[in-house]
N, C-alpha and C positions, 0 to 999 in steps of 0.2 A: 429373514430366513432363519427356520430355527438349525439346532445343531443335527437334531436328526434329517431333517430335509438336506442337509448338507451334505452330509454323510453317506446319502445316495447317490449323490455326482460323482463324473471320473474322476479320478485327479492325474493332472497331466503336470508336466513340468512346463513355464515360461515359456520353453524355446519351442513348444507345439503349439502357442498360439501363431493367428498369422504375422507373419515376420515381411517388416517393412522396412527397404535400406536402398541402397543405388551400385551403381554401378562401378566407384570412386572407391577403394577401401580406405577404411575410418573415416572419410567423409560423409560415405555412407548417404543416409536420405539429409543429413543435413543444413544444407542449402534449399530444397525446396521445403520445408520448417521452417528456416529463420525469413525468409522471403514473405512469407505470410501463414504464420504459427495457426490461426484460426481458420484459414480455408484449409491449410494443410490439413488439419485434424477432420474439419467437415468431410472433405473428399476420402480419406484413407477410411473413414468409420464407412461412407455410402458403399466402397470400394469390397470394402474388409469385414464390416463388422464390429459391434461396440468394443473389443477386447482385441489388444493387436499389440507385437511387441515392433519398436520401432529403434533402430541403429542410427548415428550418424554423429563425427567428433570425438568417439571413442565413448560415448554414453551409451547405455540399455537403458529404453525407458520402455517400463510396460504400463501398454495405457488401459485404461478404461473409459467407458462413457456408458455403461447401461445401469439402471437402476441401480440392481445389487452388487455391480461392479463398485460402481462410485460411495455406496454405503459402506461397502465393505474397505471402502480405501481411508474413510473417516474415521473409522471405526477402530484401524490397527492400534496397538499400543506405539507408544513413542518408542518405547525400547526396543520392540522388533524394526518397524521402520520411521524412522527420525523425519520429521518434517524440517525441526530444525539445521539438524545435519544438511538437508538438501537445501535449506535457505542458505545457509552460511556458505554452499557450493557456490551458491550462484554472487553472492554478494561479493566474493573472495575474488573474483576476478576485477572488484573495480576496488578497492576499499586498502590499505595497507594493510596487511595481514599485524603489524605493531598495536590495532587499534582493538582488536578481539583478546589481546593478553591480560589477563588482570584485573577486569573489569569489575565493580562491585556495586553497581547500579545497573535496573535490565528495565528493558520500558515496562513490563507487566507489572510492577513495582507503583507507576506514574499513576497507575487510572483508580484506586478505588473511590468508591463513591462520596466518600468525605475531599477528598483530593479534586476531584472534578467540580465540587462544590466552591470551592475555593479559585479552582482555574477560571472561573466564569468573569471573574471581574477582574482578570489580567486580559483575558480574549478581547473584554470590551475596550479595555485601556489600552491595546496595542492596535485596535480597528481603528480607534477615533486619531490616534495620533499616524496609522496610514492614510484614513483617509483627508486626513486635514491637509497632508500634502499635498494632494491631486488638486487643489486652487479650482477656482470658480467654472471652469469646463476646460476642457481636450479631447484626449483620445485613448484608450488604456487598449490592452492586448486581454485578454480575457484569461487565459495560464497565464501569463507571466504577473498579472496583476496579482493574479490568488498567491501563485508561489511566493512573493513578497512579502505580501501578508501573512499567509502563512508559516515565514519562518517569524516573521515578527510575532507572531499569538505565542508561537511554541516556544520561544526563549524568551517572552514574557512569565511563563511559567516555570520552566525547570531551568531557563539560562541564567538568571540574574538580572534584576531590574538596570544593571549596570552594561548589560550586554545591547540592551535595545535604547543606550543614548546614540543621539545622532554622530557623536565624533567615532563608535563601533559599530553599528548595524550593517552599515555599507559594506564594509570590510568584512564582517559575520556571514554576512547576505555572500559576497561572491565566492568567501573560501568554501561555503558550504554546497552550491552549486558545483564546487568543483569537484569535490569531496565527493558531491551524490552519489549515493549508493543504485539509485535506481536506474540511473544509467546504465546496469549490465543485464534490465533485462526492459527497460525501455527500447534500447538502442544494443541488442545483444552483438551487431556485425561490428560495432569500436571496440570490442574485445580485443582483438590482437592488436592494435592501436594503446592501449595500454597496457598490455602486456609485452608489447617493444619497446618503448618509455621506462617500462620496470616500475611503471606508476610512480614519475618524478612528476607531474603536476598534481597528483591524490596526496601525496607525499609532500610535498610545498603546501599546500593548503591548512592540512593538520598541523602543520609547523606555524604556519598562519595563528589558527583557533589558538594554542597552546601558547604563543603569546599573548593574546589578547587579554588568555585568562591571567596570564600570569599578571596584567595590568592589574585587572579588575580587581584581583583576589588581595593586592598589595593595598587596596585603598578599605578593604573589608574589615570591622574588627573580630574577634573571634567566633565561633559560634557553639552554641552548647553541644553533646556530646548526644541527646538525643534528637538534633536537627530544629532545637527553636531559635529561633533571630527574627532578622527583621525582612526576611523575604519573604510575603504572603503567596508562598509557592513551593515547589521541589528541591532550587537551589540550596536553600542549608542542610537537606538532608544530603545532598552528594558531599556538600562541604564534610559534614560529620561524619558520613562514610569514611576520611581519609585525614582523623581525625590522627591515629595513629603514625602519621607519615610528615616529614617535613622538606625541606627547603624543595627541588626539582620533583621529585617526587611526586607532592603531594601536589601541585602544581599540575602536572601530567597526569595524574591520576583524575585528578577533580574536570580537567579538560576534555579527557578522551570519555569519563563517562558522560558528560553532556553530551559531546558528540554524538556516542553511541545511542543515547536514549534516544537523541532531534535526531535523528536522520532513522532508527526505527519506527517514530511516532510522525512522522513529515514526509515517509516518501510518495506518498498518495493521497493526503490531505488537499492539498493544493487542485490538485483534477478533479477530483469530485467536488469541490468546493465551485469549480470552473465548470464542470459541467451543470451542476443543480442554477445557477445563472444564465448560463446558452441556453438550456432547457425553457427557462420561465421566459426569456426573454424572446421564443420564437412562438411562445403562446401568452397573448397578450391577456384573457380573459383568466389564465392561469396568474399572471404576475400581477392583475390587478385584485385580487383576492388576498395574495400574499400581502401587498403593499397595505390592504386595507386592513391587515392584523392577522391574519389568520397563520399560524404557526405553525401550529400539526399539519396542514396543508404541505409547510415549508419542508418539515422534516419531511412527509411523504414522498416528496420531490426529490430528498435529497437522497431517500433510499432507494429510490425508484432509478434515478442516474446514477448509482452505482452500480446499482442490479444490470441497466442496458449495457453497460460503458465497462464492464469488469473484464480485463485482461488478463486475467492473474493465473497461470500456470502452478494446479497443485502439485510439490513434490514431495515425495517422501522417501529416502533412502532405505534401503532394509539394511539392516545393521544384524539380523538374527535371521535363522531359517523361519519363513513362517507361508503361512494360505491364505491366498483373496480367492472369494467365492465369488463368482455372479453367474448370472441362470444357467450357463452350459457345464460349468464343471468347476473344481478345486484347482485352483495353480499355486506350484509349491515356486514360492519367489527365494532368491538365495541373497547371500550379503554379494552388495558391490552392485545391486540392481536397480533400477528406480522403478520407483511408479508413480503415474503422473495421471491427472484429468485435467481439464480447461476449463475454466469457468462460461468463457463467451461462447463456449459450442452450445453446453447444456440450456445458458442459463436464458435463452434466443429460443431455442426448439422444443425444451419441457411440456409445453403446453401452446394451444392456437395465441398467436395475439401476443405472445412476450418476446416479439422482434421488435415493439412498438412501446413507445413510453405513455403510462400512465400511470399516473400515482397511485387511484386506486385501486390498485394492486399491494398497497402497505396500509396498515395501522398501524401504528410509530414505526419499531422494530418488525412487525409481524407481519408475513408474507402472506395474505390472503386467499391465496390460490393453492395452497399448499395440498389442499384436498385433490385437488384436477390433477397431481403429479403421480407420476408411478411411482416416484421416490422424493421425500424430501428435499433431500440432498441434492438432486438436479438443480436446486434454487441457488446459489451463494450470494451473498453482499460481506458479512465479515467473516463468513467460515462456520461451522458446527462444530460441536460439542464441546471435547478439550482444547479445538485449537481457533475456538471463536476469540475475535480480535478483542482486546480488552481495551483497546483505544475504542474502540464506537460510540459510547456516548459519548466523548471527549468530541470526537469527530462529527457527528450528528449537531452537538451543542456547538463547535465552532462554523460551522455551515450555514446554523442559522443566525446567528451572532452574525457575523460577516454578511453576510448575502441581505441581510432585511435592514443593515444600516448603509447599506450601499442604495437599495432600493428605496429608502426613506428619504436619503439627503441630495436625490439624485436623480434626473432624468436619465433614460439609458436609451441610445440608438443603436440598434446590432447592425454593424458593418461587415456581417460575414453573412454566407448562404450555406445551410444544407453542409457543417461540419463532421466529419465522420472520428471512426476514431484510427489511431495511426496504425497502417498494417501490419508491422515489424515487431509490435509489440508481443514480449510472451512475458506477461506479469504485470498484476497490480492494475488501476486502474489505465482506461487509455487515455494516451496524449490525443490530442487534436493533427489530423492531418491536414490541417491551414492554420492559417492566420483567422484568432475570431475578436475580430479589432471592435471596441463600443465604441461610440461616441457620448460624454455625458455633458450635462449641467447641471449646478447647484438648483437647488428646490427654491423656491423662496416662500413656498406658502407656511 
């Protein structure tokens, strides 16, 4: 939309779109949202209309879901409305608020494309030494098997080769489960569950990590000032971040930014990694293609199960006075407001046929359908413009790393039916609402 065509619409304030809330005050519509985030948003847009402001929990969130709605929500500046700011809303209710202070490593820092090149033979060196555990056949759980592994790739990388020996993983592995950050918007109703706790088990955990590292870092010799040593990875640059700091300090320092990096680079790795395997494994003519080499295939797959399977609630706080436009008029949003869209409403309904998984719908990254859309942006898998995820290759490359050495050394039986994704969810990729148990055995050919 240009500026003059803009120009011509009303401009109304927020509280004249249609206003959705209950009967409960400050509970507001709350409750039927968290109940099911994604029908909720279907029903009020059928009800309402793409643009509708919604109360409940003492939040405003003005939504959008029509073309020029949702562009124009990509589009804001950060300074007027923060996407970050509204992430860090949401993460703050599971996360110790001690672990956002200070920080001097940030995952955006993790992926450039020299960096990624390097990651590629820490991904493989952490698959081979998960899968060499799983012994000659069993049973794995298909999430919990990926999230294992996937914290194992990701602290092969930026945690310290010393972080994924077997007398620490274990222990890595459960503090960091507890830690999860994605927990408060996986499971947004344990909210008040840890916030009557005062997040003494999020707060145990940290304390956990923060020794482990203080082990590790004791057995480490120095490292140079601009992050060269002897980890073919991330870790010496956190170390030399915190170059300037000693005894506790730098200890806590070098620990909570790993943390912070693995747990913004991990919490939706592991799902889609789980999903792009459910997926192959419920189309066999599909998995025997992959199995027989084919790659780009794999990746297809693995963007295509993000694309179906994406939970992910955009927010962005307004921080400034500012206007979103979409086709009916200018609304003048104010600070303390949110505005939100949803991925799995749009990204299911855009066009005929994207309720259903098919991969030829991507070339590597690129959404092929993008012409059939009213608006781009209806699409997401890691987001647009400024605030396109900068882990995606990273994540693409560990998907298939992972997923084609499991399928290589391995017969796979799916022991589950027809997995959906969990209804409760509002954000990030979704979890599994069952159990999606495999059965394997070693290859021998």
């Amino acid at each position: 939309m240009t500026a003059e065509s803009a120009a011509t619409k009303p401009v109304r304030s927020a509280s004249d779109a249609p206003r959705v809330s209950g009967a409960i005050p400050w509970v507001g519509a709350g409750l039927a949202l968290l109940q099911d985030p994604t029908a909720f948003f279907q029903r009020t847009r059928e009800r309402v209309g793409d643009t509708f402001l919604v109360e409940g929990f003492g939040y405003r969130l003005f939504c959008v879901f029509s073309p020029e709605g949702v562009k124009s929500l990509w589009a804001l500046p950060e300074a007027q409305a923060s996407k970050g700011v509204a992430d860090f809303g949401m993460l703050a209710h599971k996360v110790p608020a001690e672990l956002f202070a200070g920080r001097r490593t940030f995952p955006h820092m993790l992926f450039a494309r020299e960096d990624v090149e390097v990651y590629l033979e820490n991904l493989a060196a952490a698959v081979d030494l998960e899968l060499a555990s799983l012994g000659a056949s069993g049973e794995i759980e298909a999430f919990a098997h990926c999230r294992r592994l996937a914290h194992r790739m990701g602290l092969a990388s930026w945690g310290g080769r010393a972080a994924t020996a077997p007398a620490r993983i274990e222990r890595l592995i459960a503090a960091f489960d507890a830690l999860d950050s994605s927990e408060s918007f996986v499971h947004p109703e344990r909210a008040f569950r840890t916030w009557a706790t005062g997040k003494r088990r999020e707060k145990a955990a940290l304390a956990t990590i923060e020794s482990i590292y203080a082990e590790i870092l004791a057995e480490l010799p120095a490292v140079s000032p601009d992050g060269a040593g002897n980890e073919p990875g991330f870790f010496d640059r956190i170390r030399a971040a915190w170059q300037d700091e000693g005894g506790e300090a730098r200890v806590r320092g070098i620990a909570r930014d790993v943390v912070f990096v693995h747990m913004g680079s991990q919490s939706n790795l592991f799902a889609a990694m789980a999903w792009t395997l459910v997926h192959l494994l419920e189309r066999p003519a599909l998995l025997a293609a992959v199995r027989a080499g084919d790659d780009a295939l794999l990746e297809r797959c693995a963007h295509e199960s993000i694309r179906l399977r994406q939970r992910s609630i955009v927010l962005r706080r307004i921080l400034k006075p500012c206007e979103l436009v979409d086709e009916q008029a200018s609304y003048r949003l104010e600070p303390g407001l949110s505005l939100a869209t949803m991925m799995s409403v749009t990204n299911t309904t855009a066009a005929p046929g994207l309720d259903r998984f098919d991969p030829e719908n991507y070339r590597g990254p690129l959404f092929q359908r993008a012409r059939e859309l009213p608006g781009k942006e209806l699409v997401s898998t890691f987001g647009h413009g400024a605030h396109y995820c900068p882990a995606a290759r990273f994540s693409i490359s560990a998907i298939r790393i992972a997923t084609k050495a499991m399928l290589e050394r391995f017969e796979l039986e799916p022991r589950f039916r027809d997995p959906g994704p969990l209804r409760r969810q509002i954000g990030g990729v979704a979890r599994a609402d069952r159990p999606c148990r495999i059965r394997y055995s070693r290859r021998t050919e």
